[in-house]
N, C-alpha and C positions, 0 to 999 in steps of 0.2 A: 504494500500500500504506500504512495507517493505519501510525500508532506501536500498537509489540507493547507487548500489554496485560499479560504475564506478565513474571515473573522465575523464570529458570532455577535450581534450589535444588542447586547441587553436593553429591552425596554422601547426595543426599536416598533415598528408598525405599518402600515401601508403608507403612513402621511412621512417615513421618514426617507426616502427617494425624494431627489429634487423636482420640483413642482406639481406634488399632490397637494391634494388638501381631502379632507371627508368629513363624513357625519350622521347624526342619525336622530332620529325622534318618535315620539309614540304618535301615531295619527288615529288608533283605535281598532286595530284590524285584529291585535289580540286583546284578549279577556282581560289580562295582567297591562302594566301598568309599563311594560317591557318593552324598551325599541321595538317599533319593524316597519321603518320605511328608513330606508340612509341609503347615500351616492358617494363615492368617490368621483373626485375632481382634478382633471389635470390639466394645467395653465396653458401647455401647446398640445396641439393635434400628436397625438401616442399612438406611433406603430403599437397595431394590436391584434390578438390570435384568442384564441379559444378550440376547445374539446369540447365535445355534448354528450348527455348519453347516449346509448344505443335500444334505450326503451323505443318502442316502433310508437307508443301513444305519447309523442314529445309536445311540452306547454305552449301554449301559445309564446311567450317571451323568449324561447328557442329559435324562434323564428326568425322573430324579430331584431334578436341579435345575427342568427346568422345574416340576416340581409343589409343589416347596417355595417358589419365585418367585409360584406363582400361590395360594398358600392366604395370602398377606397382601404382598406386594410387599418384605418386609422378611426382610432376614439377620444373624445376628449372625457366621458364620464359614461360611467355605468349606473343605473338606479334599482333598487332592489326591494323590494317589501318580504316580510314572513307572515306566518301567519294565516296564508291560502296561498297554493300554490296556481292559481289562476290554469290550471290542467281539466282538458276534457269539459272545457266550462263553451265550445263552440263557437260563433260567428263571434256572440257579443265578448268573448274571451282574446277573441281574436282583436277586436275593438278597442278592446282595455287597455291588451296590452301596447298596442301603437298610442294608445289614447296617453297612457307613461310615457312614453318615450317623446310622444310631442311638448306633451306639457313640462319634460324635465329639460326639454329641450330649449323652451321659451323661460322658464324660472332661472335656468343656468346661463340663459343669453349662448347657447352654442346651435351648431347644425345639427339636425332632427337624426340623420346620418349619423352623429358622433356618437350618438349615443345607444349603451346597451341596455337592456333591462334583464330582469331575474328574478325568480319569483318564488317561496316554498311555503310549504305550508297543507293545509288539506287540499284534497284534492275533487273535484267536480261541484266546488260552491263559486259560486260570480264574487268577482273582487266588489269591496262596497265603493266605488268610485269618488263618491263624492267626500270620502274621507283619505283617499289617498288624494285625490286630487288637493285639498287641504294642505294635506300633510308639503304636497310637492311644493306650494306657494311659500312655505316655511323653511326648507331646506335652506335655500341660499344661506339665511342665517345664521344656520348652524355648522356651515362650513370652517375648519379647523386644519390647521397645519400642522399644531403639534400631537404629541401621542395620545390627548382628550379626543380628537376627532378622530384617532384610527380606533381608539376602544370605542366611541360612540355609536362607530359604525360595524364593528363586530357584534357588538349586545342586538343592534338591529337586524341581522341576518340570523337567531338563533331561532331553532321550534324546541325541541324536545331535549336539546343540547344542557349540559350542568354549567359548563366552562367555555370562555372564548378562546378561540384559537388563532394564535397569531405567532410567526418566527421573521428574522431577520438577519439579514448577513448581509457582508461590504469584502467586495476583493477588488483589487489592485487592476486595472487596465491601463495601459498608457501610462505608468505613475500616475494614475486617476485615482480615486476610492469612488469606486461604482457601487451601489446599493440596490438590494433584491430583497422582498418584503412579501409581506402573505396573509392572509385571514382566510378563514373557511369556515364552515360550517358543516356540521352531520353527526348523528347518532344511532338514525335507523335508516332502514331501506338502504343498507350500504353495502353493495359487491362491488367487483372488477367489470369494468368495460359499462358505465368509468364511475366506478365508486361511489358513486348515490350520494352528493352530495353538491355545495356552490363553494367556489374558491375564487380570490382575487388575488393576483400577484401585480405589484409594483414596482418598477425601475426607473432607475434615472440613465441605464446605458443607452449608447446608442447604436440600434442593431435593427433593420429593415422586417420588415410585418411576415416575409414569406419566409425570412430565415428564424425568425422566434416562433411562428407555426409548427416547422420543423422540428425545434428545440424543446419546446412545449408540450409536443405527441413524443419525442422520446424520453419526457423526466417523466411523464404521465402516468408512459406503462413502466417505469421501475417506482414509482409511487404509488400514486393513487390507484391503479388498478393492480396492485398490489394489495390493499386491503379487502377485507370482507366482515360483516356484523353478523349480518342476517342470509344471505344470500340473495335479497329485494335488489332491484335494480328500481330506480323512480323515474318519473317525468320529467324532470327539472333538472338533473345533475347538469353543470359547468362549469368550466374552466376559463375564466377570462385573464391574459396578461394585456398589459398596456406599459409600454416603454417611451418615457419624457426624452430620453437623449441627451439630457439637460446637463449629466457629468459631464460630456464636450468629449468624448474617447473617439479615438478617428473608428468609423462603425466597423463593427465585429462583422466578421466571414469565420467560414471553417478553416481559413489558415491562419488567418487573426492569433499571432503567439500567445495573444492570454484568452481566447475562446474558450481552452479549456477549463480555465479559472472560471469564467462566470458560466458553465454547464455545471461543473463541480459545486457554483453558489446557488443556483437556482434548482438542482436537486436537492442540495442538501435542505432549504425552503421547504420544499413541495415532501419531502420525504417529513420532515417534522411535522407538519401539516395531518399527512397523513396518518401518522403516529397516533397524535392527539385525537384523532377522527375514531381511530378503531379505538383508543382508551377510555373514550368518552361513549363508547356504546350503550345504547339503553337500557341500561337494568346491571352494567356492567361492573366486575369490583376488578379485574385484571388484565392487563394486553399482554397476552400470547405475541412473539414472534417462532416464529418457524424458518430455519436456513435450512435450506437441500442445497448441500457438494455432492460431487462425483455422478453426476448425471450426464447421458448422452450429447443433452445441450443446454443451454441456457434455459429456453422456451420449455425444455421437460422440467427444467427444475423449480421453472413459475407454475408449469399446471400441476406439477406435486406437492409445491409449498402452499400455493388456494387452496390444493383440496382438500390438505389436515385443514389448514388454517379454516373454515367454511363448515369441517364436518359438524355437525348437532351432538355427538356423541365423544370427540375430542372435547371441543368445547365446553360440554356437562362435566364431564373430567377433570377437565382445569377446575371448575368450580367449586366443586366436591373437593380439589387436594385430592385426585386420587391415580395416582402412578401406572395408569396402565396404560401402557405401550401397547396392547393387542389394537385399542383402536386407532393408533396414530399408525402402525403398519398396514392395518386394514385399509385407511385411508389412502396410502403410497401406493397399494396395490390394482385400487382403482379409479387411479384418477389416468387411465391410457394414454400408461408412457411406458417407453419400454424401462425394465428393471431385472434387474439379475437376483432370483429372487434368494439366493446364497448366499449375499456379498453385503447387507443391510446392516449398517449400524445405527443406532439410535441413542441422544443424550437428552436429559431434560437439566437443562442446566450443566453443570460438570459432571452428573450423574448418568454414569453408563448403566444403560438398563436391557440396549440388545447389539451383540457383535457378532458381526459374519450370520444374521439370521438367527440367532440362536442366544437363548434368553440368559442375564445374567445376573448372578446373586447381588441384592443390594440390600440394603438400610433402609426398609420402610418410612420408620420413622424419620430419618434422613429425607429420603423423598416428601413426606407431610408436608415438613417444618418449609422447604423447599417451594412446594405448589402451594402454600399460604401468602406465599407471599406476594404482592403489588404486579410484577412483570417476571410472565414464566416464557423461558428461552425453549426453544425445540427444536434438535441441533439432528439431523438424518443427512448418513451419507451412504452413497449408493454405491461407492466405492467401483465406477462405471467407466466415468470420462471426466472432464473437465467441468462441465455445464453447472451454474450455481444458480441462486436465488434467496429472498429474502420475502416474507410476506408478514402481514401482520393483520390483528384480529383483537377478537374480549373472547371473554367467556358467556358461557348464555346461563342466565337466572332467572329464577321466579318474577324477579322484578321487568325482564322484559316481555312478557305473556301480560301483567297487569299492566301498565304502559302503554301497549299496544291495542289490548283489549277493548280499552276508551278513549283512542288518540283524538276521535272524531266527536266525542261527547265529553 
Protein backbone atom coordinates (compact mmCIF):
# COMPACT_ATOMS: atom_id res chain seq x y z
CA UNK A 1 0.00 0.00 0.00
CA UNK A 2 1.59 3.55 -1.36
CA UNK A 3 1.69 6.47 1.25
CA UNK A 4 -2.07 8.02 1.43
CA UNK A 5 -2.19 10.88 -0.76
CA UNK A 6 -4.86 12.88 1.29
CA UNK A 7 -5.32 14.60 4.51
CA UNK A 8 -8.31 14.08 6.45
CA UNK A 9 -9.90 17.81 7.12
CA UNK A 10 -11.69 17.59 10.71
CA UNK A 11 -14.94 19.32 10.97
CA UNK A 12 -14.65 19.81 7.32
CA UNK A 13 -18.24 19.70 5.11
CA UNK A 14 -19.63 20.33 1.73
CA UNK A 15 -19.45 24.24 2.21
CA UNK A 16 -15.65 23.78 2.92
CA UNK A 17 -14.55 23.44 -1.04
CA UNK A 18 -14.02 26.87 -2.53
CA UNK A 19 -17.26 28.52 -3.57
CA UNK A 20 -20.09 26.52 -1.98
CA UNK A 21 -22.35 27.78 0.27
CA UNK A 22 -25.71 25.56 1.71
CA UNK A 23 -28.57 25.19 3.86
CA UNK A 24 -31.58 23.93 5.17
CA UNK A 25 -34.87 24.45 6.90
CA UNK A 26 -38.08 22.97 8.02
CA UNK A 27 -40.90 23.99 5.47
CA UNK A 28 -43.25 21.04 7.07
CA UNK A 29 -43.06 18.16 4.88
CA UNK A 30 -42.04 16.14 8.00
CA UNK A 31 -44.06 15.50 11.27
CA UNK A 32 -40.90 16.52 13.45
CA UNK A 33 -39.66 19.76 13.72
CA UNK A 34 -36.44 18.33 11.43
CA UNK A 35 -34.99 19.97 8.32
CA UNK A 36 -36.18 18.71 4.89
CA UNK A 37 -35.81 21.14 2.31
CA UNK A 38 -31.98 22.44 1.84
CA UNK A 39 -29.60 23.37 -1.43
CA UNK A 40 -26.25 23.42 -1.82
CA UNK A 41 -24.99 26.48 -3.74
CA UNK A 42 -22.10 27.03 -5.94
CA UNK A 43 -20.92 30.67 -6.97
CA UNK A 44 -19.62 29.40 -10.73
CA UNK A 45 -21.22 27.02 -13.10
CA UNK A 46 -19.60 23.32 -11.49
CA UNK A 47 -18.67 20.76 -13.99
CA UNK A 48 -21.00 18.12 -12.60
CA UNK A 49 -21.88 14.17 -12.96
CA UNK A 50 -24.05 11.88 -11.12
CA UNK A 51 -25.00 7.98 -10.73
CA UNK A 52 -28.83 6.98 -10.28
CA UNK A 53 -30.40 3.95 -9.35
CA UNK A 54 -31.07 1.17 -11.24
CA UNK A 55 -34.62 0.70 -9.79
CA UNK A 56 -36.68 0.55 -13.21
CA UNK A 57 -39.74 2.79 -11.07
CA UNK A 58 -37.03 5.91 -10.95
CA UNK A 59 -38.75 9.46 -9.08
CA UNK A 60 -39.75 11.86 -10.96
CA UNK A 61 -36.58 14.26 -9.62
CA UNK A 62 -34.31 11.55 -11.41
CA UNK A 63 -35.20 12.90 -14.35
CA UNK A 64 -35.14 15.86 -13.97
CA UNK A 65 -31.79 15.93 -12.88
CA UNK A 66 -30.79 13.79 -15.43
CA UNK A 67 -31.85 16.28 -18.02
CA UNK A 68 -30.51 19.27 -16.56
CA UNK A 69 -26.91 17.18 -16.37
CA UNK A 70 -27.34 16.57 -19.91
CA UNK A 71 -28.24 20.12 -21.45
CA UNK A 72 -24.52 21.39 -20.49
CA UNK A 73 -22.63 18.87 -17.98
CA UNK A 74 -22.73 21.90 -15.59
CA UNK A 75 -24.72 22.96 -12.14
CA UNK A 76 -24.73 25.79 -10.01
CA UNK A 77 -27.14 24.15 -7.13
CA UNK A 78 -28.91 21.06 -6.23
CA UNK A 79 -32.31 21.26 -4.03
CA UNK A 80 -33.51 18.42 -2.08
CA UNK A 81 -36.44 17.81 0.22
CA UNK A 82 -37.16 14.57 2.61
CA UNK A 83 -39.76 13.48 3.89
CA UNK A 84 -41.76 12.12 0.47
CA UNK A 85 -39.84 10.83 -1.87
CA UNK A 86 -42.19 12.42 -4.61
CA UNK A 87 -41.88 8.49 -6.59
CA UNK A 88 -44.71 6.83 -8.41
CA UNK A 89 -46.63 10.05 -7.57
CA UNK A 90 -47.32 10.43 -11.81
CA UNK A 91 -47.87 13.41 -14.35
CA UNK A 92 -48.49 15.80 -11.24
CA UNK A 93 -45.12 14.32 -9.60
CA UNK A 94 -43.75 14.98 -12.69
CA UNK A 95 -44.95 18.72 -12.34
CA UNK A 96 -43.52 19.03 -8.84
CA UNK A 97 -40.62 18.01 -9.45
CA UNK A 98 -39.63 20.71 -12.49
CA UNK A 99 -42.01 22.91 -10.59
CA UNK A 100 -38.55 22.77 -7.62
CA UNK A 101 -36.25 23.02 -9.86
CA UNK A 102 -37.88 26.28 -11.51
CA UNK A 103 -38.76 27.86 -8.45
CA UNK A 104 -35.03 27.02 -6.92
CA UNK A 105 -34.16 28.28 -9.85
CA UNK A 106 -35.66 31.86 -9.77
CA UNK A 107 -35.18 32.15 -5.59
CA UNK A 108 -31.29 31.39 -6.38
CA UNK A 109 -31.29 33.92 -9.35
CA UNK A 110 -29.59 30.90 -11.57
CA UNK A 111 -30.53 28.86 -14.99
CA UNK A 112 -33.53 26.58 -14.49
CA UNK A 113 -30.64 24.04 -16.37
CA UNK A 114 -28.21 24.47 -13.38
CA UNK A 115 -30.15 23.14 -11.39
CA UNK A 116 -30.63 19.59 -9.77
CA UNK A 117 -33.30 18.35 -7.52
CA UNK A 118 -33.63 15.18 -5.14
CA UNK A 119 -36.20 13.86 -3.28
CA UNK A 120 -36.69 10.81 -0.22
CA UNK A 121 -38.98 10.12 1.76
CA UNK A 122 -42.24 7.92 1.25
CA UNK A 123 -43.15 6.91 -1.54
CA UNK A 124 -46.60 7.28 -3.84
CA UNK A 125 -47.83 10.51 -1.67
CA UNK A 126 -47.85 14.01 -3.89
CA UNK A 127 -45.35 16.46 -2.47
CA UNK A 128 -47.40 19.31 -0.43
CA UNK A 129 -46.21 22.19 -2.81
CA UNK A 130 -47.31 24.84 -1.50
CA UNK A 131 -45.07 24.24 1.45
CA UNK A 132 -42.09 23.51 -0.24
CA UNK A 133 -42.61 26.16 -2.50
CA UNK A 134 -42.45 28.35 0.85
CA UNK A 135 -39.81 26.77 2.12
CA UNK A 136 -37.87 27.51 -1.47
CA UNK A 137 -38.75 31.44 -1.06
CA UNK A 138 -36.64 31.10 2.25
CA UNK A 139 -33.76 29.24 1.25
CA UNK A 140 -31.71 32.19 -0.09
CA UNK A 141 -31.57 33.10 3.48
CA UNK A 142 -30.36 30.48 4.94
CA UNK A 143 -27.44 30.05 2.73
CA UNK A 144 -24.12 29.53 4.61
CA UNK A 145 -20.41 29.06 3.94
CA UNK A 146 -19.34 27.96 6.97
CA UNK A 147 -19.78 24.26 8.58
CA UNK A 148 -23.48 25.61 10.15
CA UNK A 149 -24.78 25.41 6.51
CA UNK A 150 -23.19 22.03 5.53
CA UNK A 151 -24.73 20.47 8.99
CA UNK A 152 -27.98 22.46 8.10
CA UNK A 153 -28.05 20.88 5.14
CA UNK A 154 -27.30 17.37 6.11
CA UNK A 155 -30.12 17.23 9.03
CA UNK A 156 -32.40 18.20 5.99
CA UNK A 157 -31.74 15.23 3.69
CA UNK A 158 -32.31 12.77 6.64
CA UNK A 159 -35.70 10.03 6.83
CA UNK A 160 -35.11 7.24 9.08
CA UNK A 161 -31.30 8.11 9.58
CA UNK A 162 -29.97 8.51 13.67
CA UNK A 163 -26.77 10.59 12.59
CA UNK A 164 -25.58 12.98 9.67
CA UNK A 165 -23.05 11.97 7.43
CA UNK A 166 -20.42 13.94 6.24
CA UNK A 167 -16.36 13.25 5.42
CA UNK A 168 -13.76 15.49 4.12
CA UNK A 169 -10.37 15.45 2.78
CA UNK A 170 -7.73 18.05 0.90
CA UNK A 171 -4.80 16.70 -1.24
CA UNK A 172 -2.16 18.52 -2.86
CA UNK A 173 -2.56 19.30 -6.91
CA UNK A 174 -0.25 21.73 -8.50
CA UNK A 175 1.01 22.68 -4.85
CA UNK A 176 -2.67 23.58 -4.68
CA UNK A 177 -4.74 22.04 -1.50
CA UNK A 178 -7.78 20.88 -3.48
CA UNK A 179 -10.75 19.91 -1.25
CA UNK A 180 -13.31 16.89 -1.60
CA UNK A 181 -16.38 16.95 0.80
CA UNK A 182 -19.46 14.62 1.01
CA UNK A 183 -22.81 14.23 2.88
CA UNK A 184 -25.31 11.52 2.23
CA UNK A 185 -27.84 10.13 3.42
CA UNK A 186 -29.41 6.36 4.00
CA UNK A 187 -30.57 3.67 6.56
CA UNK A 188 -33.00 1.56 4.75
CA UNK A 189 -33.63 0.34 1.25
CA UNK A 190 -29.89 0.11 0.98
CA UNK A 191 -28.16 -2.52 -1.71
CA UNK A 192 -25.58 -2.29 -4.48
CA UNK A 193 -26.35 -0.83 -7.91
CA UNK A 194 -26.31 1.81 -6.35
CA UNK A 195 -26.82 1.64 -2.74
CA UNK A 196 -30.21 3.19 -1.99
CA UNK A 197 -29.54 6.18 -0.83
CA UNK A 198 -28.63 10.51 -1.93
CA UNK A 199 -25.10 11.70 -1.78
CA UNK A 200 -23.56 15.11 -2.59
CA UNK A 201 -19.98 15.52 -3.05
CA UNK A 202 -18.07 18.84 -3.25
CA UNK A 203 -14.88 20.32 -4.89
CA UNK A 204 -13.05 23.17 -5.57
CA UNK A 205 -10.69 21.09 -8.37
CA UNK A 206 -10.78 21.75 -11.54
CA UNK A 207 -11.47 18.75 -13.60
CA UNK A 208 -14.13 18.67 -16.96
CA UNK A 209 -17.95 17.16 -16.24
CA UNK A 210 -17.13 13.99 -18.68
CA UNK A 211 -13.87 13.04 -16.99
CA UNK A 212 -15.48 13.27 -13.19
CA UNK A 213 -18.51 11.16 -14.64
CA UNK A 214 -15.90 8.66 -15.32
CA UNK A 215 -14.39 9.05 -11.87
CA UNK A 216 -17.49 9.20 -10.02
CA UNK A 217 -18.90 5.46 -11.61
CA UNK A 218 -15.51 4.07 -10.76
CA UNK A 219 -15.27 5.23 -6.73
CA UNK A 220 -19.12 4.32 -6.85
CA UNK A 221 -18.75 0.75 -7.53
CA UNK A 222 -15.77 0.26 -4.95
CA UNK A 223 -18.08 2.34 -2.43
CA UNK A 224 -21.35 2.72 -2.47
CA UNK A 225 -22.31 -0.32 -4.37
CA UNK A 226 -20.25 -1.88 -2.02
CA UNK A 227 -22.78 -1.74 0.68
CA UNK A 228 -25.96 -3.50 1.47
CA UNK A 229 -28.69 -3.07 4.70
CA UNK A 230 -31.54 -4.80 3.50
CA UNK A 231 -31.09 -5.87 0.10
CA UNK A 232 -34.00 -2.80 -1.14
CA UNK A 233 -32.96 -1.09 -3.93
CA UNK A 234 -35.22 2.40 -3.89
CA UNK A 235 -36.56 5.10 -6.23
CA UNK A 236 -34.45 7.94 -5.55
CA UNK A 237 -30.84 6.70 -4.89
CA UNK A 238 -28.20 9.46 -6.37
CA UNK A 239 -25.08 10.49 -6.65
CA UNK A 240 -24.52 14.18 -7.55
CA UNK A 241 -20.70 15.70 -7.66
CA UNK A 242 -20.26 19.23 -8.64
CA UNK A 243 -16.68 20.72 -9.08
CA UNK A 244 -16.05 24.80 -8.57
CA UNK A 245 -12.42 24.75 -10.10
CA UNK A 246 -12.07 27.53 -7.85
CA UNK A 247 -8.57 25.85 -6.35
CA UNK A 248 -7.18 27.27 -9.82
CA UNK A 249 -5.08 23.58 -10.43
CA UNK A 250 -4.37 23.47 -14.32
CA UNK A 251 -7.43 20.70 -14.93
CA UNK A 252 -6.99 17.18 -14.16
CA UNK A 253 -6.72 14.30 -17.06
CA UNK A 254 -5.72 10.65 -16.48
CA UNK A 255 -2.06 11.76 -16.99
CA UNK A 256 -2.44 14.74 -14.74
CA UNK A 257 0.62 13.55 -12.09
CA UNK A 258 -1.46 14.02 -9.12
CA UNK A 259 -4.98 12.53 -10.70
CA UNK A 260 -4.06 9.90 -8.77
CA UNK A 261 -4.15 11.83 -5.51
CA UNK A 262 -7.60 13.22 -5.91
CA UNK A 263 -9.07 9.58 -7.02
CA UNK A 264 -7.40 8.31 -3.93
CA UNK A 265 -9.24 11.67 -2.18
CA UNK A 266 -12.56 11.26 -3.45
CA UNK A 267 -12.64 7.49 -2.79
CA UNK A 268 -11.59 7.78 0.37
CA UNK A 269 -14.92 10.52 0.74
CA UNK A 270 -17.33 8.25 -0.84
CA UNK A 271 -15.83 5.08 0.93
CA UNK A 272 -16.58 6.89 4.43
CA UNK A 273 -19.76 7.97 3.34
CA UNK A 274 -20.56 4.73 2.66
CA UNK A 275 -19.21 3.26 5.82
CA UNK A 276 -21.52 5.46 7.84
CA UNK A 277 -24.58 4.57 5.59
CA UNK A 278 -24.21 0.63 6.30
CA UNK A 279 -23.45 1.74 10.33
CA UNK A 280 -26.33 3.75 10.42
CA UNK A 281 -28.71 0.93 9.35
CA UNK A 282 -32.14 0.78 10.68
CA UNK A 283 -32.42 -1.19 13.72
CA UNK A 284 -28.74 -1.59 13.57
CA UNK A 285 -26.08 -1.99 16.60
CA UNK A 286 -22.88 -3.09 14.27
CA UNK A 287 -21.15 -2.79 10.80
CA UNK A 288 -19.81 -5.87 9.40
CA UNK A 289 -17.12 -5.40 6.97
CA UNK A 290 -16.35 -8.52 4.97
CA UNK A 291 -12.78 -8.78 2.74
CA UNK A 292 -12.46 -11.63 0.16
CA UNK A 293 -8.59 -12.31 -1.03
CA UNK A 294 -7.59 -14.82 -3.29
CA UNK A 295 -10.38 -14.90 -5.72
CA UNK A 296 -10.26 -15.49 -9.50
CA UNK A 297 -10.90 -11.77 -9.84
CA UNK A 298 -11.67 -8.72 -8.48
CA UNK A 299 -15.45 -8.63 -9.72
CA UNK A 300 -15.68 -12.50 -7.89
CA UNK A 301 -14.60 -11.18 -4.88
CA UNK A 302 -17.34 -8.19 -4.86
CA UNK A 303 -20.15 -10.77 -5.77
CA UNK A 304 -18.67 -12.89 -2.70
CA UNK A 305 -18.16 -10.08 -0.40
CA UNK A 306 -22.26 -8.70 -1.15
CA UNK A 307 -23.39 -11.99 -0.67
CA UNK A 308 -22.12 -12.71 3.07
CA UNK A 309 -22.32 -9.09 3.60
CA UNK A 310 -26.58 -9.14 2.32
CA UNK A 311 -27.18 -12.67 3.62
CA UNK A 312 -30.34 -12.46 6.59
CA UNK A 313 -28.64 -15.25 8.39
CA UNK A 314 -24.90 -13.97 8.55
CA UNK A 315 -26.26 -10.91 9.50
CA UNK A 316 -28.62 -12.58 12.55
CA UNK A 317 -25.28 -13.95 13.54
CA UNK A 318 -23.45 -10.92 13.96
CA UNK A 319 -26.29 -9.81 16.05
CA UNK A 320 -26.77 -12.67 18.30
CA UNK A 321 -22.57 -12.67 18.88
CA UNK A 322 -22.71 -15.87 17.41
CA UNK A 323 -19.54 -17.50 15.68
CA UNK A 324 -20.68 -19.60 13.19
CA UNK A 325 -19.00 -19.68 10.09
CA UNK A 326 -21.25 -22.50 8.45
CA UNK A 327 -23.22 -19.54 7.34
CA UNK A 328 -20.63 -17.16 6.15
CA UNK A 329 -19.24 -20.35 3.88
CA UNK A 330 -22.67 -21.15 2.81
CA UNK A 331 -22.81 -17.62 1.63
CA UNK A 332 -19.32 -17.97 -0.44
CA UNK A 333 -20.60 -20.88 -1.95
CA UNK A 334 -23.56 -19.40 -3.41
CA UNK A 335 -23.10 -16.33 -4.60
CA UNK A 336 -21.79 -17.82 -8.50
CA UNK A 337 -18.34 -17.45 -8.47
CA UNK A 338 -16.07 -19.94 -9.16
CA UNK A 339 -14.34 -21.22 -5.63
CA UNK A 340 -12.15 -24.06 -4.84
CA UNK A 341 -14.19 -25.46 -2.42
CA UNK A 342 -10.79 -27.08 -0.41
CA UNK A 343 -8.62 -24.20 -0.31
CA UNK A 344 -11.21 -21.79 2.19
CA UNK A 345 -10.18 -19.80 4.80
CA UNK A 346 -12.13 -17.82 7.17
CA UNK A 347 -11.40 -15.11 10.04
CA UNK A 348 -13.69 -13.18 12.12
CA UNK A 349 -11.43 -10.68 13.21
CA UNK A 350 -7.85 -12.33 14.11
CA UNK A 351 -9.97 -15.31 14.94
CA UNK A 352 -9.30 -18.22 12.72
CA UNK A 353 -12.37 -20.35 12.74
CA UNK A 354 -11.84 -22.22 9.08
CA UNK A 355 -8.48 -23.32 7.07
CA UNK A 356 -8.18 -25.04 3.96
CA UNK A 357 -12.04 -25.96 4.31
CA UNK A 358 -11.96 -27.45 7.35
CA UNK A 359 -13.06 -26.25 10.69
CA UNK A 360 -10.80 -25.00 13.45
CA UNK A 361 -10.71 -25.27 17.38
CA UNK A 362 -11.35 -21.83 18.92
CA UNK A 363 -12.25 -19.98 22.09
CA UNK A 364 -15.84 -19.49 22.07
CA UNK A 365 -15.87 -17.23 24.58
CA UNK A 366 -13.12 -15.43 22.73
CA UNK A 367 -15.33 -15.31 19.78
CA UNK A 368 -18.51 -13.71 22.05
CA UNK A 369 -16.59 -11.13 23.74
CA UNK A 370 -15.35 -10.55 19.85
CA UNK A 371 -18.93 -10.33 17.88
CA UNK A 372 -20.05 -7.93 20.98
CA UNK A 373 -18.48 -5.62 19.91
CA UNK A 374 -19.38 -2.15 17.77
CA UNK A 375 -17.44 -3.39 14.04
CA UNK A 376 -17.13 -7.07 13.21
CA UNK A 377 -14.39 -7.74 10.50
CA UNK A 378 -14.92 -10.82 8.19
CA UNK A 379 -11.71 -11.74 6.64
CA UNK A 380 -12.27 -15.04 3.65
CA UNK A 381 -9.69 -16.01 1.56
CA UNK A 382 -10.11 -18.31 -1.32
CA UNK A 383 -6.63 -18.80 -1.44
CA UNK A 384 -7.40 -18.88 -5.62
CA UNK A 385 -5.92 -16.00 -7.47
CA UNK A 386 -5.27 -12.41 -6.86
CA UNK A 387 -8.81 -11.00 -7.07
CA UNK A 388 -9.84 -8.93 -3.75
CA UNK A 389 -12.62 -6.93 -2.32
CA UNK A 390 -14.11 -5.13 0.53
CA UNK A 391 -17.94 -4.67 1.32
CA UNK A 392 -19.80 -3.43 4.11
CA UNK A 393 -23.05 -3.94 5.84
CA UNK A 394 -25.06 -3.95 9.87
CA UNK A 395 -26.46 -6.58 11.32
CA UNK A 396 -30.35 -7.20 11.18
CA UNK A 397 -32.42 -6.61 14.43
CA UNK A 398 -35.71 -6.68 15.88
CA UNK A 399 -35.44 -3.00 15.65
CA UNK A 400 -35.43 -3.11 11.90
CA UNK A 401 -38.85 -5.34 11.38
CA UNK A 402 -40.50 -2.42 13.81
CA UNK A 403 -39.02 0.58 11.81
CA UNK A 404 -40.18 -0.62 8.88
CA UNK A 405 -43.39 -2.05 9.88
CA UNK A 406 -44.62 1.64 10.27
CA UNK A 407 -42.34 3.63 8.09
CA UNK A 408 -45.54 4.97 6.27
CA UNK A 409 -47.65 5.54 9.54
Amino acid sequence: MGKQSYTIVEGGGVTTPKGFKAGGLHCGLKKTERHDLGVILCEVPAAAAAVYTTNLFQAAPLQVTREALGAGGVLRAVIVNSGNANACTGAQGDADARAMQSNAAEALDVSKDEVAVASTGVIGELLKMDRVNAGIEKLPGKLRSDLQGSDDFCQAILTTDLVKKTSCVAVEIDGRQVTIAGAAKGSGMIHPNMATMLGFVTTDAKIGSGLLQEVLREVTNLSFNMITVDGDTSTNDMLVAMASGLADNSELTRSHPDFAAFVDGLRHVCTELAKAIARDGEGATKLIETTVVGADSDEAAQAIAKTIIGSSLVKSAVYGADANWGRIIAAVGRAGQPVNVGTVDIRLGDILVLEQSRPIPFDEEIALEYLKGDTVAIHVNLNMGSGQATAWGCDLTYDYVRINAAYRT
